[in-house]
C-alpha positions in Angstrom: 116.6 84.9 115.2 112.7 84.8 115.1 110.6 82.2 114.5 107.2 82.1 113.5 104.7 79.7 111.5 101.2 78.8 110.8 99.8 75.6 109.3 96.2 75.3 107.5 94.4 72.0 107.9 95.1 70.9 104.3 98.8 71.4 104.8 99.5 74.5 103.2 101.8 76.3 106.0 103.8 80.4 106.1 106.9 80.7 107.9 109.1 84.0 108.4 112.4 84.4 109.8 114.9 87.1 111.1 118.7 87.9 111.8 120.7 90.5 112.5 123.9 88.4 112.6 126.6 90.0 110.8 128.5 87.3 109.8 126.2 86.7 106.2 126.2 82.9 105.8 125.4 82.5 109.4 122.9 85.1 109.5 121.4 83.7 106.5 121.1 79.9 107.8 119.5 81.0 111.1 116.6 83.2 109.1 116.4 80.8 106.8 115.5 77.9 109.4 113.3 79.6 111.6 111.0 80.5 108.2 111.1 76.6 106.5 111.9 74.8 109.5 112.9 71.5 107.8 110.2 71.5 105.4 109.7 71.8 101.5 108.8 75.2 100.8 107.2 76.1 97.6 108.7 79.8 97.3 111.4 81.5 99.4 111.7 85.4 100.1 114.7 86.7 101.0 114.7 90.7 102.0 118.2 91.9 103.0 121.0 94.2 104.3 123.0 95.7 101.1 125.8 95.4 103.2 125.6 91.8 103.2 128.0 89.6 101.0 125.0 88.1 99.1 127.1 84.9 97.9 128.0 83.7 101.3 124.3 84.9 102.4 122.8 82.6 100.1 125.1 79.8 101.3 123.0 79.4 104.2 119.5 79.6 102.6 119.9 77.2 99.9 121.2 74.7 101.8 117.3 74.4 103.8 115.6 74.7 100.0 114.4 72.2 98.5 115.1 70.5 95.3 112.2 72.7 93.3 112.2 75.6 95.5 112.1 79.0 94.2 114.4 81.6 95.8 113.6 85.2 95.0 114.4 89.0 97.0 116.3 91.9 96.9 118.2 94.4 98.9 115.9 96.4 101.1 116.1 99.6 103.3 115.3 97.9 106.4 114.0 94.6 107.2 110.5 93.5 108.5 109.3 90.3 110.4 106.4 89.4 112.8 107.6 91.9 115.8 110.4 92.8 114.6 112.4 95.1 112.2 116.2 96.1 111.3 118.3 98.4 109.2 120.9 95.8 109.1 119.5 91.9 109.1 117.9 89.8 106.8 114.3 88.4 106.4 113.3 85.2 104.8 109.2 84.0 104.6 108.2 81.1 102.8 105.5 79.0 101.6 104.6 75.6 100.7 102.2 72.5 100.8 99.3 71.5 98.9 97.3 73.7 96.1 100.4 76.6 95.6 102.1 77.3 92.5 104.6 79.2 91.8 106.0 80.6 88.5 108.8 83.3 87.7 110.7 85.1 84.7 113.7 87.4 85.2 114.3 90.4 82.4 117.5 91.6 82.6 118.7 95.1 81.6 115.4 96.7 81.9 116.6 100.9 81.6 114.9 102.3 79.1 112.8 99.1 78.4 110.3 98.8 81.3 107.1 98.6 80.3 108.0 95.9 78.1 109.9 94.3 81.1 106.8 94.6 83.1 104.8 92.8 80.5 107.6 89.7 80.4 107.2 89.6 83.9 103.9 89.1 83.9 104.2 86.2 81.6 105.4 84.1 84.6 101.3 83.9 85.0 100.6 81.5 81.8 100.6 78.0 83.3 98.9 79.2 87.1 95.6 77.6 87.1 95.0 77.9 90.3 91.5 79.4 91.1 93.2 82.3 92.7 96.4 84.3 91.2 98.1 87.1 91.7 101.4 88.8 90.0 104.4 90.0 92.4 106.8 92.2 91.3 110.2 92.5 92.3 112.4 95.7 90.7 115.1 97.7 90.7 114.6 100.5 93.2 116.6 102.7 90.4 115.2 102.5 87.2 113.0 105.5 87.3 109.6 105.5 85.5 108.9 102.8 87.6 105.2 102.9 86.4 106.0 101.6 83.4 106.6 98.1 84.7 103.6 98.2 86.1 101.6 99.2 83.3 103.3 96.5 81.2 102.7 94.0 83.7 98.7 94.8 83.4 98.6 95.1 79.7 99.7 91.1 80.2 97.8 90.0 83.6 94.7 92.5 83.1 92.1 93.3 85.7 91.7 90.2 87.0 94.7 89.2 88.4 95.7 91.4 91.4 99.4 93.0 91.3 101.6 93.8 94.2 105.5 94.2 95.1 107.9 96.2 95.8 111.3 98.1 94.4 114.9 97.0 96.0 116.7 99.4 98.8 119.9 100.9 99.5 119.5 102.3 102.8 118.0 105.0 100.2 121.6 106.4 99.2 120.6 105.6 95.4 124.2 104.1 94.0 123.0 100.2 93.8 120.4 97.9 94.6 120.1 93.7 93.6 117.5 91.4 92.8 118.3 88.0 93.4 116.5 84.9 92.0 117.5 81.2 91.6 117.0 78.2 93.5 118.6 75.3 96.2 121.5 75.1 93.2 122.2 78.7 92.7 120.9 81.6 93.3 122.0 85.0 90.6 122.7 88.3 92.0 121.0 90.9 89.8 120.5 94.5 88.9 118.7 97.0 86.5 116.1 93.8 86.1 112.8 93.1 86.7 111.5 89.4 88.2 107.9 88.5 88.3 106.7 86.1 90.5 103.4 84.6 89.6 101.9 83.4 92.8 98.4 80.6 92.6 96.9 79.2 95.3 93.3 77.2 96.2 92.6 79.6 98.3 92.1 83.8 98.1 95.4 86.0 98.3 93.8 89.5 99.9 95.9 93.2 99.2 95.9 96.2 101.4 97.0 100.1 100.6 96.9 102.8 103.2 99.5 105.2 103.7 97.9 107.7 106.6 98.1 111.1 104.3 95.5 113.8 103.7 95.7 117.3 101.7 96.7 120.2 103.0 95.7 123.6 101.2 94.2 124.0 97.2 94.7 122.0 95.1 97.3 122.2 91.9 97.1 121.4 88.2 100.3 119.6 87.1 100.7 121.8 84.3 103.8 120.6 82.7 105.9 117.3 83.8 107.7 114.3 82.0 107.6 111.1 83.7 108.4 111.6 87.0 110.0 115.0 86.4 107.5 117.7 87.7 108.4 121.1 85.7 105.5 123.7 86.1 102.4 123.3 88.9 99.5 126.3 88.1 101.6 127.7 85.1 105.0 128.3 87.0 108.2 126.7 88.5 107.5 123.7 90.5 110.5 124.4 92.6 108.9 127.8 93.0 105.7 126.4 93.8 106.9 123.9 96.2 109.4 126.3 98.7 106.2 128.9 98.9 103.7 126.3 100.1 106.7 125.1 102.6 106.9 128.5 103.6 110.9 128.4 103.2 113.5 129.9 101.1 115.6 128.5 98.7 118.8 128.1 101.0 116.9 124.6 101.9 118.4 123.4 98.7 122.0 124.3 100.7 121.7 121.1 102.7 120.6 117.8 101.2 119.8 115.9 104.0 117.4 119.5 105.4 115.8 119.4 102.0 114.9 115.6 102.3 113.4 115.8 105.7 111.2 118.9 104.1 110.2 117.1 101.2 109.4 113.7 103.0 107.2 115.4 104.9 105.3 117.2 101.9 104.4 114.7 99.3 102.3 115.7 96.4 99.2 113.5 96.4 97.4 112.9 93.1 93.8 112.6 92.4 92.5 109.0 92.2 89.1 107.6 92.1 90.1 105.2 95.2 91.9 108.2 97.3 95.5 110.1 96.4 98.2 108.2 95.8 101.5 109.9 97.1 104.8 110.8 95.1 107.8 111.2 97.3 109.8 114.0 96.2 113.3 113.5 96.1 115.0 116.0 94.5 114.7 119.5 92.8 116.5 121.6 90.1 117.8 124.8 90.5 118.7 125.4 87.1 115.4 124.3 85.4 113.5 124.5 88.9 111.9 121.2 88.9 111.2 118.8 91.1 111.9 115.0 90.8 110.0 112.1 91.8 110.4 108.6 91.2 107.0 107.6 89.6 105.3 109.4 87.0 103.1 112.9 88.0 101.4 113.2 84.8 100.4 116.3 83.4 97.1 117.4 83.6 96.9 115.5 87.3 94.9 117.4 90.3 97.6 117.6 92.6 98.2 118.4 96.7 100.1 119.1 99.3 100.1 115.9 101.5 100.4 116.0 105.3 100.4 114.0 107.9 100.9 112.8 111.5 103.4 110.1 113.2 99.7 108.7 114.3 97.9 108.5 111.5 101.0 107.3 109.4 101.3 104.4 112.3 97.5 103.6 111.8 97.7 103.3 107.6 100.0 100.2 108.5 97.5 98.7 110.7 94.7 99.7 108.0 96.6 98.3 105.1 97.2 94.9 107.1 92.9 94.8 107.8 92.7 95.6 103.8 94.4 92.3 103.2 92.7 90.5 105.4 89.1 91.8 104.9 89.8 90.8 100.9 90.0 87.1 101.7 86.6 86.5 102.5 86.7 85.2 105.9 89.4 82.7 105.3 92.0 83.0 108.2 95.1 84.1 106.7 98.2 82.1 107.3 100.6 85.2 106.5 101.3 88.2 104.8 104.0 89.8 102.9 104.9 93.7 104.0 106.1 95.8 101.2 106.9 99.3 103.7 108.3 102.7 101.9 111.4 103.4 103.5 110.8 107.0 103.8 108.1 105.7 106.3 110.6 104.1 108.0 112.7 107.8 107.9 110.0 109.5 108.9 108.6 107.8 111.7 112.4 107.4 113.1 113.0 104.5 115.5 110.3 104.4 118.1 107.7 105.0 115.4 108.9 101.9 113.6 108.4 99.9 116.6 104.7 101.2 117.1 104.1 100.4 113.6 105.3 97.1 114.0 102.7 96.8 117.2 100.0 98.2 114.9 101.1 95.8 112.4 100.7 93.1 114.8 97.3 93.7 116.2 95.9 94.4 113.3 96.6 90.8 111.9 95.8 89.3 115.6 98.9 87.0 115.8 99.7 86.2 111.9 102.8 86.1 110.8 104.4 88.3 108.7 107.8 89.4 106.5 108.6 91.9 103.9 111.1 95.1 103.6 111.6 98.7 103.0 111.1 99.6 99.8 112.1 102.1 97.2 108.5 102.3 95.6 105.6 100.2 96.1 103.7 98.1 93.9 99.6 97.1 94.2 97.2 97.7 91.8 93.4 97.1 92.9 90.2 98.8 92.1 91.4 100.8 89.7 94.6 102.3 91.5 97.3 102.9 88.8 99.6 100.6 90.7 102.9 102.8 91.5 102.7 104.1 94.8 105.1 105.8 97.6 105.0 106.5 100.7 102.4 103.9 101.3 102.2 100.3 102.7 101.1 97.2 100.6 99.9 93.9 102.1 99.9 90.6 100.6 97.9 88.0 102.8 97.4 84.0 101.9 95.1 82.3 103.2 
């Protein structure tokens, strides 16, 4: 169990907790009271283990909430909390005192319906008149298309109001992930939906995106894609395309786990006015000869090979944690929210995680922090599109 808090003058206070107890209702008390540590938090994160029987998890959590708290989370790929990480734990962080507000909405059976399920969550923002507001997003790590929840969620919030989040985990082998929202007299155990989180405060929120990739050789023309279904790059078979610029033949495809580690490690980056946001790719088609991704590639996009190193993709997490707090102004921050791309986590393997965790740590200089693994990550900023991968997001309050 960790235990870590921070308390602003006016009262306003960030705590974060962490277990790796497997016994789920005990695990889930001992996070739990290290992060709200007898007080009356506002909101409450929970970021866990799929393994975990969530009912009995909950039991523990609730039971430290208080009467009006909101409960919100999901499943994760891993676990993240100040100085420490798991595969197998759970993380809760949570806020409260003076000048916070906190609004949700929950769309349910989102497939096929997710840009409007990204606008309904972004109605959870009517009613925050706080002088500072931002929109978290909390999603089904299996949807696909996931950009179209975020593009719903900006038709409703618009430019002003920043959007972050992240998309629920299951250890990445893509059968189920939950949401979970609720409060101290029930929490509900959810999938295929959508929960927004509308987040207002007196004081700034600041967001951070970095992800440690650069190009590697010419650039491509997406020439034919759907969604997140990449069919032809320069006029011919992605799948084609892709297996020349690895320098590899097609036996790859043979073994599943061999063709993952290839594609991890070669992204496509696509053209942005703020830098290239990355699309994991996570699977191809030898019939058809495409490649899959899980955000949209559209067609038309300048597109790379991306590249990288275990040191530069340990330093985007410590430049995505200054981001954030460069953004509030020169307000200290009391804490920030991590939402980390599992296949970072993959790729770095298990001392990498650790460095990025020290990297993490001296870039916020002692702040505490909590967030998860994610399937997809959500920020929108300066004109980024707002579906990322491969990429950290940072969500600090001051």
């Amino acid at each position: 169990m960790s235990l870590d808090l921070r308390t602003a003058p006016d009262g306003r206070w960030f705590g974060t907790g962490h277990s790796t107890l497997t016994d789920p209702a005990a695990a889930g008390a001992a996070a739990a009271e290290a992060a709200i540590a007898g007080r009356n938090p506002g909101v409450v994160f929970v970021f866990c283990s799929v393994g975990y029987h969530q009912p009995e998890l909950f039991d523990g959590i609730r039971e430290r909430a208080g009467a009006d708290t909101v409960i919100v989370g999901c499943t994760t790929s891993g676990q993240l909390a100040t100085g420490e990480e798991s595969r197998d734990g759970v993380a809760v962080t949570a806020w409260g005192g003076p000048g916070l507000s906190v609004r949700t909405h929950v769309t349910r059976n989102v497939s096929g319906n997710l840009r409007e399920a990204g606008a309904q969550a972004a109605s959870s923002l009517a009613g925050i008149t706080n002088s500072h507001r931002t929109l978290l997003l909390l999603c089904d790590g299996l949807t696909g298309t996931q950009h179209e929840i975020v593009r719903g969620a900006y038709s409703v919030a618009g430019a002003a109001v920043p959007l972050v989040g992240g998309c629920a985990g299951d250890h990445l082998t893509y059968i189920r992930t939950y949401q979970f929202h609720g409060g101290r007299d029930g929490v509900e155990i959810l999938s295929d939906a959508v929960i927004g989180i509308a987040l207002g405060s007196d004081a700034p929120f600041g967001v951070g995106i970095a992800h440690g990739w650069r190009k590697d050789g010419e650039a491509m023309i997406v020439t034919s894609s759907k969604e997140g279904r990449v069919h032809e790059l320069d006029g011919r078979p992605a799948l084609d395309v892709f297996l020349e610029r690895l320098g590899v033949d097609e036996s790859v495809l043979d073994d599943e786990e061999g063709f993952r580690e290839a594609a991890f490690l070669h992204p496509l980056g696509l053209s942005r006015r703020s830098g290239e946001d990355i699309r994991v790719i996570h699977s191809a088609d030898r019939t058809d000869r495409s490649l899959g991704c899980l955000a949209d590639v559209p067609q038309g996009a300048l597109a790379w090979m991306m590249i990288s190193d275990h040191d530069s993709l340990v330093a985007g997490a410590g430049e995505a944690c200054e981001q954030a707090l460069e953004a509030l102004g020169g307000q200290p921050a009391l804490g920030v929210v991590v939402f980390d791309c599992a296949a970072r986590r993959i790729t770095l393997g298990e001392r990498g995680v650790d460095e990025e965790n020290v990297a993490i740590g001296k870039a916020l200089g002692g702040v505490p922090y909590g967030g998860f693994y994610s399937t997809g990550e959500v920020a929108r900023v300066r004109g980024a599109l707002g579906m990322h991968h491969f990429t950290m997001v940072t969500l600090a309050l001051a």
